[in-house]
N, C-alpha and C positions, 0 to 999 in steps of 0.2 A: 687599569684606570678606573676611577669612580668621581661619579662626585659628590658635596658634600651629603649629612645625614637630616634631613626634617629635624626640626626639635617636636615636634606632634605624634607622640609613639603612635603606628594604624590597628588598627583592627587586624588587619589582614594583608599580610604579603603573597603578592602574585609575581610568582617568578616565571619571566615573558624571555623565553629562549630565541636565537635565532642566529644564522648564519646566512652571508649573503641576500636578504629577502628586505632589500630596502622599498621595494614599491606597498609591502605587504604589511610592513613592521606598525607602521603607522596604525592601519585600522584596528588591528590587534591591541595595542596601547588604549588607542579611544576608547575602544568596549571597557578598561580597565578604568580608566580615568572616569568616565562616564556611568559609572557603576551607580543605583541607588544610594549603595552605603560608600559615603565618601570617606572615613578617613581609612584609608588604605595605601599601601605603596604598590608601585608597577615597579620590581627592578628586571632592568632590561640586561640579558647575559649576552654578549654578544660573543659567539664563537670563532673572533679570530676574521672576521668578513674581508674581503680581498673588493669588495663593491663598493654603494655608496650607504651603506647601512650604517657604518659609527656616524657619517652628518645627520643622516634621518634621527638616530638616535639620539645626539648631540640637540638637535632641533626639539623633539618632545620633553626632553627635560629641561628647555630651556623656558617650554610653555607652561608646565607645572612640575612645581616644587617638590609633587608626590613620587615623580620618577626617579629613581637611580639608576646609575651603568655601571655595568662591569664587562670588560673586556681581558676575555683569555687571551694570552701571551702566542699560544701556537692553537692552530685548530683541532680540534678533538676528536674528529672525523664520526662523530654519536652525537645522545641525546645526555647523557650518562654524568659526564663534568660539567656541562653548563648548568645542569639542573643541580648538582652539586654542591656549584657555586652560590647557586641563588638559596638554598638552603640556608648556607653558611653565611650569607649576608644578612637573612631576612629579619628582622627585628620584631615582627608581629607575634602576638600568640598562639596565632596560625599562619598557614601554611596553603600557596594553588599554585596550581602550572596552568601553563599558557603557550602553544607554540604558535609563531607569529604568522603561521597562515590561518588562526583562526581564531573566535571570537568567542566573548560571554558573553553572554543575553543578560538583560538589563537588572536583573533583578538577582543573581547569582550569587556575588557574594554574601548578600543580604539574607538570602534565604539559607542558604546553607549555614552560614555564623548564627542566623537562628537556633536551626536547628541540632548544633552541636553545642549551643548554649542552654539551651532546655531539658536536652536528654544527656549532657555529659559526658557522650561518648567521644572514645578516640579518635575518631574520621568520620565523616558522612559523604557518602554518594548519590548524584544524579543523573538523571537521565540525559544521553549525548544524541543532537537533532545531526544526522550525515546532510547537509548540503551540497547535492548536486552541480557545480558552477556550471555545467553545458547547457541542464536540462532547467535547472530551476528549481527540479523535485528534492523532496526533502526524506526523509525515513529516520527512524530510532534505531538507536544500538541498542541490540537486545532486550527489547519492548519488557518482554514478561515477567524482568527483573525488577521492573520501577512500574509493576500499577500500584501499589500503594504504600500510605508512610508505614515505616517499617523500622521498631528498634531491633537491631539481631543483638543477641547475648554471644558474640563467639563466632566464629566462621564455623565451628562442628554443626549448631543450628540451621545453616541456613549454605553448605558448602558450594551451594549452584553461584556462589557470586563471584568464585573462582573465575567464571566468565565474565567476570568484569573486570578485565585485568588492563584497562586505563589507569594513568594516573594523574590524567586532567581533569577529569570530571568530580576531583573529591576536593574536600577540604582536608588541613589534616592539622590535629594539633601540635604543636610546634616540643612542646615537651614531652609527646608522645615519640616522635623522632627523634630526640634527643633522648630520651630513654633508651631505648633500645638500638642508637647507634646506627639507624635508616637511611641509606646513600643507595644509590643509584649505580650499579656495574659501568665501568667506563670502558671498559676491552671487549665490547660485542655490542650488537644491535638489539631491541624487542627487551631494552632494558625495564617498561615499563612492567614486565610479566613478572619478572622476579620480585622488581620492587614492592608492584600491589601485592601480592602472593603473600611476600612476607610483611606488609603493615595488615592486612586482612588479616593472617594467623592468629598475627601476634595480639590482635586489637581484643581488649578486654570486652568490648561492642561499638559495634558501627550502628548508623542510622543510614536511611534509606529513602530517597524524598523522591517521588512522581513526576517531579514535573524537569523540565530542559536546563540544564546548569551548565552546557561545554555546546558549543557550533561548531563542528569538524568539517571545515568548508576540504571537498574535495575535489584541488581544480581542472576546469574540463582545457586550461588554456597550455596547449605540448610544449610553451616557452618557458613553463615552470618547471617543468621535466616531475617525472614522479615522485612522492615523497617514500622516505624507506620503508613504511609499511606496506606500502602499491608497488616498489618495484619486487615481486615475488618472482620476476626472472629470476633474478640472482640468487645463483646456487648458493654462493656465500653467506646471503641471508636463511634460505633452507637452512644450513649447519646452524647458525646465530640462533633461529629458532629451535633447534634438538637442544646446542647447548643450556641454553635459556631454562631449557623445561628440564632437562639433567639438575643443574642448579639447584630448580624447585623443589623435584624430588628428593634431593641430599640437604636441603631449607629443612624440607616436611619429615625425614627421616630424623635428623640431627635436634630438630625442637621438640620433639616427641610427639608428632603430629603425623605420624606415619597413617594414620588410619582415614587422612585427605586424600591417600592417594589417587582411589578411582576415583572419584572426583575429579582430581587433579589430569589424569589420564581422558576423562569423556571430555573435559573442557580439548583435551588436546585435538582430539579427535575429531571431536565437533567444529572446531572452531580455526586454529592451525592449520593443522593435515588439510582438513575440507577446504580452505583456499586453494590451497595448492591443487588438491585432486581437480577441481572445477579450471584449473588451468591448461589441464592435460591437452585437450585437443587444439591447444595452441603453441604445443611445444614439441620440438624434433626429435627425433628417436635418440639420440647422443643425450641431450637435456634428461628427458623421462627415463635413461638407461641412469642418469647419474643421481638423479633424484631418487630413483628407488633404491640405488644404492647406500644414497643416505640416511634414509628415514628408515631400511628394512633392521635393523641390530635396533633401533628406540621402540619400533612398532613390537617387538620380538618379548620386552617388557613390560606390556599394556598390561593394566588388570584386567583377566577377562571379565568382568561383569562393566567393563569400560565400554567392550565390543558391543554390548547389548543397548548401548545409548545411543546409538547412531540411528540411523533411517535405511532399511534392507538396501536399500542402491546402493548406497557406501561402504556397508559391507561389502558387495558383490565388488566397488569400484575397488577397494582396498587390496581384497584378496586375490584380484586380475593383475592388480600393480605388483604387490610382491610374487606371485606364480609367475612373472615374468611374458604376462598376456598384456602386453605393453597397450596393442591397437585397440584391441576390446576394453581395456580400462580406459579410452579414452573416446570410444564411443560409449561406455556406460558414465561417462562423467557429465554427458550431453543428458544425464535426466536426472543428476541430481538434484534434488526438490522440486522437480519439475515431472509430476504424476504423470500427466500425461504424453509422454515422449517416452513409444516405446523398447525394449528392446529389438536388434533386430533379427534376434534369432532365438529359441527358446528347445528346448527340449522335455519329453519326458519319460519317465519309466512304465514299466511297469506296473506300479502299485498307483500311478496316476499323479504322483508325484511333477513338479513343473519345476526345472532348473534353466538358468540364463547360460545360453551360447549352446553351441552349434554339435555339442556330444555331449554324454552324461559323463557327472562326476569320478575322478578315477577313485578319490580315498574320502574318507571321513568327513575329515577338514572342508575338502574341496564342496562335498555334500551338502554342510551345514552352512557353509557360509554364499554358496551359490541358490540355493533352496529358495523360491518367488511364490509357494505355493498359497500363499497367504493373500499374495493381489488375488487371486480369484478371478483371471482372466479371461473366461468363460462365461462369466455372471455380469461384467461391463454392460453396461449401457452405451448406443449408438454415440449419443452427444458427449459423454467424458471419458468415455474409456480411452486405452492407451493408442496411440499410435503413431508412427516415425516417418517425414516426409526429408526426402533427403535430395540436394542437387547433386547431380550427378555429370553432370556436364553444362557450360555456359558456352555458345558461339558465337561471337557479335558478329552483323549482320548488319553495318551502316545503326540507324538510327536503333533497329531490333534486337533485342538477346533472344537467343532460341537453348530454350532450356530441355536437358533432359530430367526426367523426375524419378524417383524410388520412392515405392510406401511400404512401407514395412507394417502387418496388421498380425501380430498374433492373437488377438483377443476374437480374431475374426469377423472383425464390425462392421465391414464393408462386402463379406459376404451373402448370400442369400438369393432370393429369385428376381427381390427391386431392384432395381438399380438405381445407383449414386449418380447425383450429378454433378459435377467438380470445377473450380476455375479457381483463379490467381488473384489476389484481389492486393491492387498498388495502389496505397493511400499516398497523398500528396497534401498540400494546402487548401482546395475548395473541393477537394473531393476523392474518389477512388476511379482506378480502373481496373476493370473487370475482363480476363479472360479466360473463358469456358476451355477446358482441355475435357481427354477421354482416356482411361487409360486404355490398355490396348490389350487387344484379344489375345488370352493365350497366358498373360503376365500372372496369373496368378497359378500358386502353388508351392511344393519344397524346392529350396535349393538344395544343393549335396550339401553333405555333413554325413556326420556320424550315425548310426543305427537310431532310428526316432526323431533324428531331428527337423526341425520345423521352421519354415519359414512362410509361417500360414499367412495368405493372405496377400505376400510380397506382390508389387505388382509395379508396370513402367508406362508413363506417359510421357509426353510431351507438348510443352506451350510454348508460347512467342508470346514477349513485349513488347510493344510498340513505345518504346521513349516518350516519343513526339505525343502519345494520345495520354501522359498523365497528367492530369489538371494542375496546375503550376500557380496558377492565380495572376492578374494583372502586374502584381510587381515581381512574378519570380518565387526561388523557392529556393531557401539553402538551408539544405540539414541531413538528414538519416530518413530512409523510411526501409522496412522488410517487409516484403511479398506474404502475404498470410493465404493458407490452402483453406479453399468454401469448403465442406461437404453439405451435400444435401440428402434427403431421402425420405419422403414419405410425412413432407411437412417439418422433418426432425432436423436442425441446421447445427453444425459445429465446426472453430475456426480455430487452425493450426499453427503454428510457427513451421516455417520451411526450412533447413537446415543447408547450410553449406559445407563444403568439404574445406578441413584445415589442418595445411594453408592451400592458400587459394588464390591465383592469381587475379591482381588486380584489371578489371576491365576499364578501359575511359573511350570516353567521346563527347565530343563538344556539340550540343544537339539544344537546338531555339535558344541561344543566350546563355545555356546552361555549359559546365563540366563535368560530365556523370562520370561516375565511376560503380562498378558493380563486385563484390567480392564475399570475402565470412566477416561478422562483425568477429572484433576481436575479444570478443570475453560473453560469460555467463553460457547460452544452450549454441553457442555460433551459427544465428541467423545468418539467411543470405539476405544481404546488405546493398543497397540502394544511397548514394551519395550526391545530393545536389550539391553547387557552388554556381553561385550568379557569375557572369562574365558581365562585359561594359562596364558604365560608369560604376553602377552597385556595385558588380564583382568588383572593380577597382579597390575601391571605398573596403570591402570586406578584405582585400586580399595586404594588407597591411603587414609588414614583415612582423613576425613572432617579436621581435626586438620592440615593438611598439605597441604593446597590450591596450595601452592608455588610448593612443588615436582610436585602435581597432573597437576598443569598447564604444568612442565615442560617435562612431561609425554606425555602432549596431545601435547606439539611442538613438540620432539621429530618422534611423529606416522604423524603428518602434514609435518616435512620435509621428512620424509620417503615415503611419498606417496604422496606431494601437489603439484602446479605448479611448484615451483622451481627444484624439483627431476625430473621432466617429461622433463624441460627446459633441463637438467643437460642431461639426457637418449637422447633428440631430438638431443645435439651433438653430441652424440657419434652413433645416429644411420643415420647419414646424411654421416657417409663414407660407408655405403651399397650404393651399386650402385642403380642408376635413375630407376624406372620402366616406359619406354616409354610410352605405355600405361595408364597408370594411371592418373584418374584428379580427383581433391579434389572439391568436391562444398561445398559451408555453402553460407546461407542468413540468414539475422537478429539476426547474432550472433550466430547460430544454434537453428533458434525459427521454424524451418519451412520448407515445400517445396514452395517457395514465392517469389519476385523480380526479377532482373532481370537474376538471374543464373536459375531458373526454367524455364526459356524461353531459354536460351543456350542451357539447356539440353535437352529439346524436340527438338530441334533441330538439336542436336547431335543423334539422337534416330533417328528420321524421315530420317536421312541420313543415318543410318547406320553404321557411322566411327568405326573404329575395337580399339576402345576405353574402356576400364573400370572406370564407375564412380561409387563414394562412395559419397555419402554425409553424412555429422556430424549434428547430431543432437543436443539440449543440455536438452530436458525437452519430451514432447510429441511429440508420434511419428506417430498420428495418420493421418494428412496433406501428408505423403508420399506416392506416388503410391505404390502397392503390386510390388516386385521382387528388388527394388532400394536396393543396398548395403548401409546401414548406420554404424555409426560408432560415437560415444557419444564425444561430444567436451570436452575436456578435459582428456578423459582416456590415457592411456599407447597405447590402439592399433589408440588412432588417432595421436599420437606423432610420431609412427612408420609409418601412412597414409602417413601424412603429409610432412614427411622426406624423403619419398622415391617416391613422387607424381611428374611427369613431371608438372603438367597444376596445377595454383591452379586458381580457379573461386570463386571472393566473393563480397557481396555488404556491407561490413564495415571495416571489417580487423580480418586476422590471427592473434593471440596471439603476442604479439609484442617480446615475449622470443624464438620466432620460427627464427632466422634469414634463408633469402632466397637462396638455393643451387643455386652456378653459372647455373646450366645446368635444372633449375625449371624456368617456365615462368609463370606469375599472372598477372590476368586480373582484374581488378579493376572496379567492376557497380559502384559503389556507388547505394545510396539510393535515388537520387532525385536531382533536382534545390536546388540550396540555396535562400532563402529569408532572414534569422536571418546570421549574421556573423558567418565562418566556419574556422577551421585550426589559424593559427596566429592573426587571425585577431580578437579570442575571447582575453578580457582579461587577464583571466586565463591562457592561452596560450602564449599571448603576454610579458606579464612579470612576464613567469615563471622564473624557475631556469635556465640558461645551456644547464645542464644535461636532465632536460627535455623538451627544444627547442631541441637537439640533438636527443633525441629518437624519437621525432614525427618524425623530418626531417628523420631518419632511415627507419619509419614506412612505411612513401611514398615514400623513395628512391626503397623500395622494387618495385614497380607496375611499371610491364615491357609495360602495357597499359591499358589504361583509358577511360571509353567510353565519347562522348561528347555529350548533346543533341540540345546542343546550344553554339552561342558563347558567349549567356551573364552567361553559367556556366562556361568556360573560364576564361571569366573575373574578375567571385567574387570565385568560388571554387578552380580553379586549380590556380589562382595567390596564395590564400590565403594560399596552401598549400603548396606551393614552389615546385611543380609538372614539372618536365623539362622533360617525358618523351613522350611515344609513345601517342599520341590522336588518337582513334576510332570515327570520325564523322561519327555517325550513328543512331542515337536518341538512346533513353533507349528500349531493349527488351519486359522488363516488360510491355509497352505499346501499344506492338504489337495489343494485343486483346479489347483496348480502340478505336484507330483509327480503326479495321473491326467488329466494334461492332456489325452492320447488320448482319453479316453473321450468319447462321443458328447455328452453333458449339456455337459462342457465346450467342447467342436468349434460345438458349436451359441453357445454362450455370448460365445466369443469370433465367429463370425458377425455375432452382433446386436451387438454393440458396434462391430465394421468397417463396421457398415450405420449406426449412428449417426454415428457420424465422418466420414460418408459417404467412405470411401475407396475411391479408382476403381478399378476392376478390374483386375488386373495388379499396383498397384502394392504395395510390403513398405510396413510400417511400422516405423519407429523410434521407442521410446519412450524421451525424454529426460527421465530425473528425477532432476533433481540437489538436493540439500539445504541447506539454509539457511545463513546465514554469521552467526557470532553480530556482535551489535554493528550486523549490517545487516538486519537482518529489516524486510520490506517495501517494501525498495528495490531490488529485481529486480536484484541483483546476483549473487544466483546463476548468473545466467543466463548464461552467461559464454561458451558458441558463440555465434560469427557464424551467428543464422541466414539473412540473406541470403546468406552466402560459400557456406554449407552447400546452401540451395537451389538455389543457381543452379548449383551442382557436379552433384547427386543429384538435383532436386527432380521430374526425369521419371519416375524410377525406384522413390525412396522417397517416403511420408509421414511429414513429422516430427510427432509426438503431444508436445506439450509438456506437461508434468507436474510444476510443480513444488511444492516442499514449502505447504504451505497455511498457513506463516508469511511468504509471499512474494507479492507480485503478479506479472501479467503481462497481458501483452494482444497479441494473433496482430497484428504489423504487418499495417497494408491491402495490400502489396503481396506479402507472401507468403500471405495466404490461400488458393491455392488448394494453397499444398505445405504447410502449417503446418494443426495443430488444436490446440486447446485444451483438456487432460484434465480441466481439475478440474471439468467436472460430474457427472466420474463417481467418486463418493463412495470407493467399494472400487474400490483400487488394481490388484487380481487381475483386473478386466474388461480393464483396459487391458495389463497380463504377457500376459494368454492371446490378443490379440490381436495383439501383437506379433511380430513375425522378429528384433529384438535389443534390446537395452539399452544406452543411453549413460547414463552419470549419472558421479560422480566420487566422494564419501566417502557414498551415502545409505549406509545398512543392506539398501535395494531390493535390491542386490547379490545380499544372504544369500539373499533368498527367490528371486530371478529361476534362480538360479543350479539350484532346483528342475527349470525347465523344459528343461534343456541347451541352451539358445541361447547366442547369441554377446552376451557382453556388452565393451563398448569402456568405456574410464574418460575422460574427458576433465579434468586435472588441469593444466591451465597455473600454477594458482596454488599446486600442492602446495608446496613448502616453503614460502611463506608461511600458510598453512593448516596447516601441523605446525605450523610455531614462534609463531604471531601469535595463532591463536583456541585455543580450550580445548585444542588437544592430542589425540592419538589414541595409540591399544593395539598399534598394527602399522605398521612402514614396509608403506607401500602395495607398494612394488616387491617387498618376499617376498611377497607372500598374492596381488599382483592373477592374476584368473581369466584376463584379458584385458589388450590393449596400454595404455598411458597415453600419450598423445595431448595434444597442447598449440597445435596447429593447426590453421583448417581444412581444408587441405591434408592433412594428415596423414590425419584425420577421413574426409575425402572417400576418400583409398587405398585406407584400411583397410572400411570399405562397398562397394567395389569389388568385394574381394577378400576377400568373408566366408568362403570355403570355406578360401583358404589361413590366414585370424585362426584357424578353426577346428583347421586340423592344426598349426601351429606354441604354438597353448597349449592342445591336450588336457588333457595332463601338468598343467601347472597349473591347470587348470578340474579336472581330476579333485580334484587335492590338495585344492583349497578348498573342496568339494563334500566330501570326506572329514570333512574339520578342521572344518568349521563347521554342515555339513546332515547329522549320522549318525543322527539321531533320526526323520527326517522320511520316513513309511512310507507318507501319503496316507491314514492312519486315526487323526491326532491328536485327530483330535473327539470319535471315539469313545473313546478311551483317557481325556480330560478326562474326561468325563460317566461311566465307568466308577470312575473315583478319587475324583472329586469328588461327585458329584451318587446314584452306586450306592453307591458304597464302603462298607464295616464303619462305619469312624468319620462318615457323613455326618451 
């Protein structure tokens, strides 16, 4: 069935597959229809639906004429023929998929038809945003393939994009498939692996665009049942997959393209296999006995220089799976990517050698692929190094679980003559609960095993939960939470995941309104898992049969207006006619990440005078950065609404909630966070031509700030023009910096001690603090991160300590094998602990610069990516090459030199560390806090 054809030949055909998914179909169509570039068609293939999918269907193209249907005759039981089909209808000069449970962002066809109309290439691909539907959160497929635009000549160039073996996220040209006869397998599943595999090969060259072109909504709701990429239960799909990649192999042999193979092989590796292996410890001995059966004859033909692409745990997990160490492969599949989860049993030789499990290797093989001598186990650090908390026993007990515990410590971090202090920490909705355990006398040491083997460290406690005492909050609490292990010791804190046994009996009980349940979550390191669900009218209201997605979402907006920002915004009017409490001043820095920046230094300054002042500060996550006695108060709750409302002084370095407007007789003091280098306020695009309505609300945002501190004039210049800022200026450098420029001084001396002692940095060695700053467009996909820190370590790693620090829009995680030259900065909240213990600064565009620059050390830029960084992301105020303090570096080699040979970086850029120290730091006297607190808080007009 179809219907008729547009007379408007499109741009662009989007071929929008689906079966059964009539609640879903619709949204998926709108992202299509609603596209910037309109003339395009949505044809909709419909697989044969037994639902009410052909009406829905029937309905969108009733509403526009751009839609067509096609409906297969019998159902396909794949992805293979619909998409087929829609090939073979499509009428455009290109070519998109679309499957109906998800979306393209608004700008996708657009950008892409660009970009294969400029560069002429056969296809182009973008970057695909995973949508979380449970959690909300978002993440990239395979980040490090899309930071920037990219023509490839040939998939031989550039063969890493094998891992991108989607075929939703490209455009493709239409007579490029037609050329070479491009269809879709219809008799197997993971059809998109072949397909992409073979238009990549074959493509004379692709383009490569940064930025988000596919939304792969992944849904958290069990009424949609899994889609065939997520159900990896089924053995069936395992073989779909071997055959899939046999296919490609005999693709890549038969086009004469043989020499893709490893390539072809670490994608499998990496990417295939590694789902499944990370599945292991949720699958029964019968499953895992049939899967290694399946995979061991394709593994058996891996390139070996394949093997070497993986990450040592994978190996280890790999060669546990085929030796037929079924249980150990799935306790080693509990730390894949996941450093710190250790083994729990390790061995070694003689020559000192360090092998994973419980006896040394019998042959070669087993040697090399078991062999961890590389973590450096011995050389951990208290706070990252490896270790394994495991449950071992759950007894409910009425409202209490009484757990048994196992730690498993080979790195032996919890040895020595201090002692650890340990508890349970259960977060909930307004808070955590804390329960102290001990492990118990005696628990440490080997278990049996083999001649050498080691179970260093092993050791048994036990805790109790009390249900009844986890903070729940006034309406209740329904969701997930996992028990995380405190360590403590000697000032030095680090926070674990707790591990369940799986599977794992589900535990329940109905306890204050609540239905708990206790068990292993079911996927990724199998936490032990905490499950609320509201009872009563709420629970009702939540408990809406699977059959009814619709009610049940309407359900949870309902409970989200009831209690979310806009209700709070809605309460902050109404409680702003309570009268001013004179006294009161509201602090938050970094959004409420912290005690940190430049309002930390206000307030000890406040403090050190004595003013007959009350300060609260907001917090919004950990509260552990705050001095003991400080009033806090949770960003975003009901009683910071009420804070906030009734607060004379607000002091902050990014901004109040912009739903907060500011009470005539309230006065806000605005740090900001730093110098601008990257374009700030209108001057970004996004900004620049927004809507209106939202040029209005920023302009509102800043109208608020009754004064602004300055620490230069060239922030002047690029910040407060950019932001259209007419008010009060504070020339007085930034606070925060106070303790950079009297670095000397003993308070400081000391200050920076205790943070080399947290870090535990070895005696001798410098540290390097590398903090470089976010990349718009990739926030949270550690792309910043852009030294080789292995290249780096293995150069310097004797000498220096690298302190990784990056921006707290970013992740990261200390690879297992550089942990003993690598740490991890962000638990330490204020950025000045980690400056003042530092010997230099690498970073590349942060603001860090401006301030570091306080202490006269040697600061290195590491800038490989600068011009695409000027011309690609928002833009900056200075070519880097006039203003840098220090060299710009784009290698590790370079890197490695230049640390060499800090004395001569020192006397070849005086002169320019002077200048920039001039230009950008002339305000900054080391008595900024006090000069605030004299203007603002003493002052005539206060």
């Amino acid at each position: 069935m179809s219907v008729p054809v547009p007379s408007i030949t499109p741009e662009v055909s989007v071929v929008v597959i689906v079966h059964n998914d009539a609640g879903r179909l619709p949204r998926a169509v709108r992202s299509v229809l609603g596209q910037s570039l309109r003339r395009l068609e949505a044809i909709v293939v419909d697989d044969c639906s037994t639902d009410d999918t052909p009406r829905a269907a029937r309905e969108l193209a009733a509403g526009d004429p751009r839609v067509r249907l096609l409906r297969l005759p019998v159902n396909s039981g794949g992805c293979g023929a619909p998409r087929n089909a829609g090939i073979a209808a499509a009428r455009a000069p290109y070519v998109m998929f679309l499957d109906s449970d998800d979306e393209l962002p608004y700008h996708s066809c657009k950008s892409l038809l660009l970009a294969a109309e400029e560069t002429g290439v056969d296809l182009v691909t973008g970057e695909v945003t995973r949508l979380f539907e449970e959690s909300g959160t978002t993440a990239l497929w395979y980040p490090e393939l899309f930071g920037d635009i990219r023509l490839v000549a040939g998939l031989r160039a550039a063969p890493e994009y094998l891992l991108d073996h989607l075929s939703t996220n490209k455009l493709y040209r239409a007579a490029f498939l037609a050329r070479h006869g491009l269809r879709f397998p219809e008799d197997l599943h993971y059809e998109d692996q072949l397909f992409t595999a073979q238009a990549l090969t074959l493509a004379r060259s692709f383009a490569v665009v940064p930025w988000p072109v596919y939304t792969w909504r992944l849904a958290g709701d069990p009424a949609t049942g899994p889609s065939i990429s997520s159900s990896r239960h089924k053995l069936r799909n395992v073989a779909d997959r071997i055959a899939v990649a046999r296919r490609v192999d005999a693709f890549l042999e038969e086009s004469g393209h043989a020499g893709l193979r490893p390539a072809k092989d670490a994608k499998f590796l990496r990417h295939d296999l590694r789902l499944h292996l990370g599945d292991l410890p949720f699958r029964d001995r019968k499953w895992t006995e049939e899967f290694a059966a399946l995979v061991a004859p394709y593994l058996a033909g891996i390139a070996p220089d394949a093997w070497e692409t993986v990450p040592r745990e994978q190996r280890v997990c790999q060669y546990l799976l085929l030796a037929g160490r079924l249980e150990e492969a799935a306790e080693c599949a509990r730390t894949l990517d996941r450093p710190r989860i250790a083994p729990r049993h390790t061995v070694r030789d003689t020559a000192g050698r360090r092998y994973w499990g419980r006896e040394l290797p019998e042959d070669e093989r087993a040697a090399r692929e078991l062999d961890i001598t590389e973590w450096r186990l011995d050389d951990q650090p208290f706070t990252t190094g490896p270790l394994r908390h495991e449950v071992t026993r759950v007894e409910p007990a009425g409202s209490r679980l009484r757990l048994t515990l196992r730690t498993y410590d080979p790195a032996r971090l919890l040895a020595g003559p201090v002692p650890v202090t340990a508890e349970l920490r259960v977060a909930a909705s307004t808070g955590s609960l804390v329960v102290p355990f001990h492990y118990e006398q005696g628990g440490e040491g080997c278990e049996p095993g083999g001649e050498g083997a080691e179970a260093p460290g092993a050791r048994t406690a036990r805790a109790e939960i009390d249900l009844r005492r986890v903070p729940l909050g006034p309406t209740g609490f329904r969701g997930r939470r996992h028990p995380h292990v405190v360590l403590t010791r000697q000032g030095l804190t680090r926070t674990d995941p707790l591990l369940a046994p799986a599977p794992a009996p589900s535990l329940r009980a109905r306890i204050g309104g609540h239905l708990v349940r206790a068990g292993c979550e079911g996927h990724g390191a199998g936490r032990f898992e905490l499950t609320w669900e509201r009872t009563g009218a709420l629970g009702r209201a939540e408990a809406l049969t699977p059959g009814r997605p619709a009610l049940r979402r309407g359900a949870h907006r309902l409970i989200r207006r009831a209690t979310g920002p806009r209700a709070k915004a809605l309460a902050y009017h109404e409680l702003r006619k309570l009268p001013i409490d004179d006294k009161l001043v509201v602090f938050e820095a970094l959004e409420g990440r912290g005690y940190a920046d430049s309002p930390r230094y206000i307030h000890e300054e406040l403090v050190r005078r004595g003013l007959p002042l009350r300060v609260v500060w907001s917090y919004s996550g950990d509260r552990s950065s705050f001095p003991e006695g400080v009033e806090l108060v949770r960003r975003g709750s009901w009683e910071y609404a009420r804070t906030v409302a009734r607060a004379r002084y607000w002091v902050d370095s990014h901004g109040f909630p912009v739903s907060f407007a500011k009470r005539a007789g309230t006065r806000y003091l605005q740090t900001w966070h730093g110098q601008a280098f990257k374009h700030m306020g209108f001057d970004i695009p996004e900004l620049r031509l927004a809507s209106p309505e939202r040029r209005r609300q920023h302009h509102a945002t800043v109208a608020r700030w009754d004064a602004l501190i300055s620490p230069s004039e060239e922030f002047e210049r690029t910040f407060v023009r950019a932001n259209g800022y007419a008010g009060r200026l504070l020339r007085t450098g930034l606070p925060r910096n106070d303790v950079l420029v009297r670095w000397n001084e003993p308070e400081q001396r000391d200050r920076a001690a205790r943070t080399r002692e947290r870090l535990q940095i070895p005696e001798g060695r410098k540290v390097l603090l590398y903090a470089p700053t976010f990349r718009d467009g990739e926030r949270g996909s550690g792309a910043s991160i852009r030294v080789d820190l292995a290249g780096l370590v293995g150069a310097v790693g004797e000498e220096w300590t690298v302190v990784v620090r990056p921006h707290y829009y970013e992740r990261f995680t200390v690879p297992r094998e550089l942990g003993h030259a690598v740490r991890d900065g962000r638990e330490f909240t204020d950025l000045n602990d980690l400056q003042l213990a530092s010997d230099a600064l690498l970073t590349d565009y942060s603001s860090v610069m401006f301030d570091y620059a306080n202490l006269g050390r040697p600061i290195l830029l590491y800038t490989d990516d600068y011009e695409d960084y000027r011309s690609l992301s928002r833009g900056a105020y200075y070519d880097l090459p006039d203003i840098a303090p220090g060299p710009m570096l784009a290698t590790t080699r370079d890197l490695a030199e230049a640390l060499g040979d800090l004395a001569g970086v020192r006397e070849r850029w005086a002169g320019a560390y002077a200048r920039f120290q001039e230009r950008f730091n002339p305000l900054e006297t080391g008595w900024s806090s006090k000069a605030v607190v004299d203007l603002f808080f003493e002052g005539s007009d206060r």
